[in-house]
MARSE-466917 format. One record per residue (C-alpha): residue in one letter; x, y, z. Coordinates in steps of 0.25 Angstrom, whole numbers, m for minus. Example, Ala and Ser with C-alpha at 12.3 -4.5 7.8 and 13.67 -1.06 7.14 Angstrom:
BEGIN
 residuo     x     y     z
       A    49   m18    31
       S    55    m4    29
This chain:
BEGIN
 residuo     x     y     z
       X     3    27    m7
       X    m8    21   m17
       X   m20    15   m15
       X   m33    11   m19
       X   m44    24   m15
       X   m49    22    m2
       X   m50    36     5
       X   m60    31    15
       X   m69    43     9
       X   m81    39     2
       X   m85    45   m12
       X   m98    51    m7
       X   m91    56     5
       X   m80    63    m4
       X   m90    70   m13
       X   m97    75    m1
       X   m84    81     4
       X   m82    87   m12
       X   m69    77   m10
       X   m72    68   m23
       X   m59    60   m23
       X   m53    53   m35
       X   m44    43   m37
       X   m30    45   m37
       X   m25    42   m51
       X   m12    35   m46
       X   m17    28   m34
       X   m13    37   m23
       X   m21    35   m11
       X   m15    37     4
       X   m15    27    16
       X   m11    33    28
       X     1    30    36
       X    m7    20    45
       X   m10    12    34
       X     6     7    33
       X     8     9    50
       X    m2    m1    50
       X     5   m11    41
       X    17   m10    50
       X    11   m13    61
       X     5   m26    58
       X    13   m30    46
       X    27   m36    47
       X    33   m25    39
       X    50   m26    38
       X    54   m13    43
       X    68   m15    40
       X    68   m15    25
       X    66    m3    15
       X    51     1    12
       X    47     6    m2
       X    32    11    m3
       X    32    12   m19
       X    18    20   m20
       X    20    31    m8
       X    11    41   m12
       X    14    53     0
       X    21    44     7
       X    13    36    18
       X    19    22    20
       X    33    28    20
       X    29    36    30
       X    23    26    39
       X    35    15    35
       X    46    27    40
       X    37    28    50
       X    41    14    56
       X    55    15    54
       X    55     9    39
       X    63    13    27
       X    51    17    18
       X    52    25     4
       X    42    28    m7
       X    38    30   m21
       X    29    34   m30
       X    25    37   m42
       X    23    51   m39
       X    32    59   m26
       X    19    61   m17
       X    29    67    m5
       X    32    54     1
       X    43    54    10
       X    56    47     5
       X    50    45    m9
       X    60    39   m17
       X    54    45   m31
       X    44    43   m40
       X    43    29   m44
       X    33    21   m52
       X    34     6   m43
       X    28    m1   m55
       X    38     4   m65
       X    51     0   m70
       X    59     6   m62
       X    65     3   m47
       X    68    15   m38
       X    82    12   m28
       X    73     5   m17
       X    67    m5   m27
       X    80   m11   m33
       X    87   m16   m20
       X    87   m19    m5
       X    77   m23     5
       X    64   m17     3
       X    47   m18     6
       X    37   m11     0
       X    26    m5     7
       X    15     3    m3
       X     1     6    m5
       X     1     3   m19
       X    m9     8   m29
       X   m20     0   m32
       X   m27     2   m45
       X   m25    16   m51
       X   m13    21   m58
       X   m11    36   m67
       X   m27    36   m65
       X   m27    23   m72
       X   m32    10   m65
       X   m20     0   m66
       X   m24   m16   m62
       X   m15   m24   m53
       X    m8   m10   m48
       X    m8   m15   m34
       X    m1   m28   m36
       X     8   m23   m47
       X    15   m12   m35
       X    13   m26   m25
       X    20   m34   m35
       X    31   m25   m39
       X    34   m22   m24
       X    36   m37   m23
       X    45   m36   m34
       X    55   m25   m28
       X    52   m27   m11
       X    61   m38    m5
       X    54   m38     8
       X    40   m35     9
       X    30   m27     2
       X    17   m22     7
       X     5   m15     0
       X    m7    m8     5
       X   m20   m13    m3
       X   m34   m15    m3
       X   m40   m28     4
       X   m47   m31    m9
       X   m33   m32   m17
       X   m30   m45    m9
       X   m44   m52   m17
       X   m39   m51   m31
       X   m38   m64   m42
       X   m29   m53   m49
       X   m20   m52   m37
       X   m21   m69   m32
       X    m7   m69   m42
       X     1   m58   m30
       X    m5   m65   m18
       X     1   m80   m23
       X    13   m76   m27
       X    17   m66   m18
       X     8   m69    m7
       X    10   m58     4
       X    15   m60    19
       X     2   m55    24
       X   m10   m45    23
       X   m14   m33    34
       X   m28   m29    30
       X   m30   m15    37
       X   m42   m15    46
       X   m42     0    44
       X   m46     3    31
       X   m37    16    25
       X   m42    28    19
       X   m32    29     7
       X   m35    44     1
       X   m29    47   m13
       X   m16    55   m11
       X   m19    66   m18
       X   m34    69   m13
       X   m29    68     4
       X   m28    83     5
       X   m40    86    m2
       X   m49    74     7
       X   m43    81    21
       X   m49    73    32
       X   m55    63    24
       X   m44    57    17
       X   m41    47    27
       X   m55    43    30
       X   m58    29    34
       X   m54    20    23
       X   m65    12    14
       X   m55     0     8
       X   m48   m11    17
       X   m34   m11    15
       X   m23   m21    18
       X    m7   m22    17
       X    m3   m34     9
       X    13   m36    14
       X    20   m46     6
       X    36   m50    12
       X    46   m57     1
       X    53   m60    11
       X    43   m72    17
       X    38   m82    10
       X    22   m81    11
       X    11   m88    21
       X     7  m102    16
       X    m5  m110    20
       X    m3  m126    23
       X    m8  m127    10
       X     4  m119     4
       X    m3  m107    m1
       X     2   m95     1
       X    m5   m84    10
       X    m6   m72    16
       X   m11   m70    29
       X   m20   m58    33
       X   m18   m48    43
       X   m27   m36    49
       X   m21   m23    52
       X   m31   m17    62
       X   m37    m3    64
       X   m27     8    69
       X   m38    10    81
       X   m37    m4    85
       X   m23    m8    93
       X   m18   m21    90
């Protein structure tokens, strides 16, 4: 599970607790299982085909997609004790893992964002986005910042594969790196500082069109767990 930093712990507040966090060198950083419960309530999410999360971290979005009843796997680059891991596997390399070469599958990930072997690596977000297009045959859907959706960079992604849909999460997620969620305690999973969204795209369908024939995505909000729907 990587992500871009957003404990919902301030700096300041972190010195003040002797907590100075740094930022992970490979991206790691932890939504909670919510973050994904959430997306299958209000996303048309196909329960019925194979689910590969290809950047699991410890494991999260498997947990809450076997939760549901789906067929969920992970991998990563490192084996982070996520359950049914299939191996440490790099999802931008040249090589495909068993689950990657054939049959019905989505994708469902919290990609990295920006940082790679303490390295920054541009486009890293939409590279994983555009590989998992390449491999799923039914949907894929990627946990990313609300910003990533306003890019020149990124107008390329949105007009050739334009998604199915957005769901903007309403409640901000702390995301704590992976490696620092023992040391912060209680604080990890503070109220979060960044807005979120999943963006789902399904290959399946053929996308949203305006009566100008542009193609669009239409936008969806994902309320607050406190507030019933």
């Amino acid at each position: 599970m990587s992500g871009e930093l957003s404990t919902g712990v301030s700096q300041s507040r972190r010195r003040r607790a002797g907590k100075k966090v740094k930022r992970h060198p490979w991206d790691w950083y932890v939504e909670q299982e919510w973050v994904t419960e959430r997306l299958l309530d209000s996303a048309p999410i196909d329960h019925d085909v194979t689910v590969l999360d290809p950047c699991c971290g410890q494991g999260n979005i498997v947990r809450a997609l076997r939760g549901r009843g789906i067929a969920a796997f992970g991998m990563d680059m490192f084996d982070r004790g996520a359950p049914h891991f299939l191996g440490a596997h790099d999802f931008l390399g040249n090589q495909r893992c068993l689950l990657e070469g054939g049959g019905d599958l989505s994708i469902i990930c919290n990609p990295p964002f920006s940082y790679q072997n303490g390295q920054m690596a541009f486009g890293l977000a939409e590279r994983f986005a555009r590989r998992a297009l390449e491999i799923a045959t039914h949907q894929v859907a990627t946990l990313l910042p609300l910003k990533w959706l306003a890019s020149q960079g990124r107008y390329r992604l949105f007009s050739e594969l334009t998604p199915a849909g957005v769901w903007i999460l309403c409640e901000r997620p702390s995301m704590p790196p992976g490696d620092q969620i023992e040391a912060l305690g209680d604080k990890a999973y503070a109220r979060g500082k960044i807005d979120y969204m999943w963006v789902l795209w399904d290959k399946r369908r053929r996308p949203h069109v305006d009566d100008r024939g542009q193609p669009f995505a239409p936008i969806y909000w994902i309320p607050p767990r406190d507030i019933e729907t």
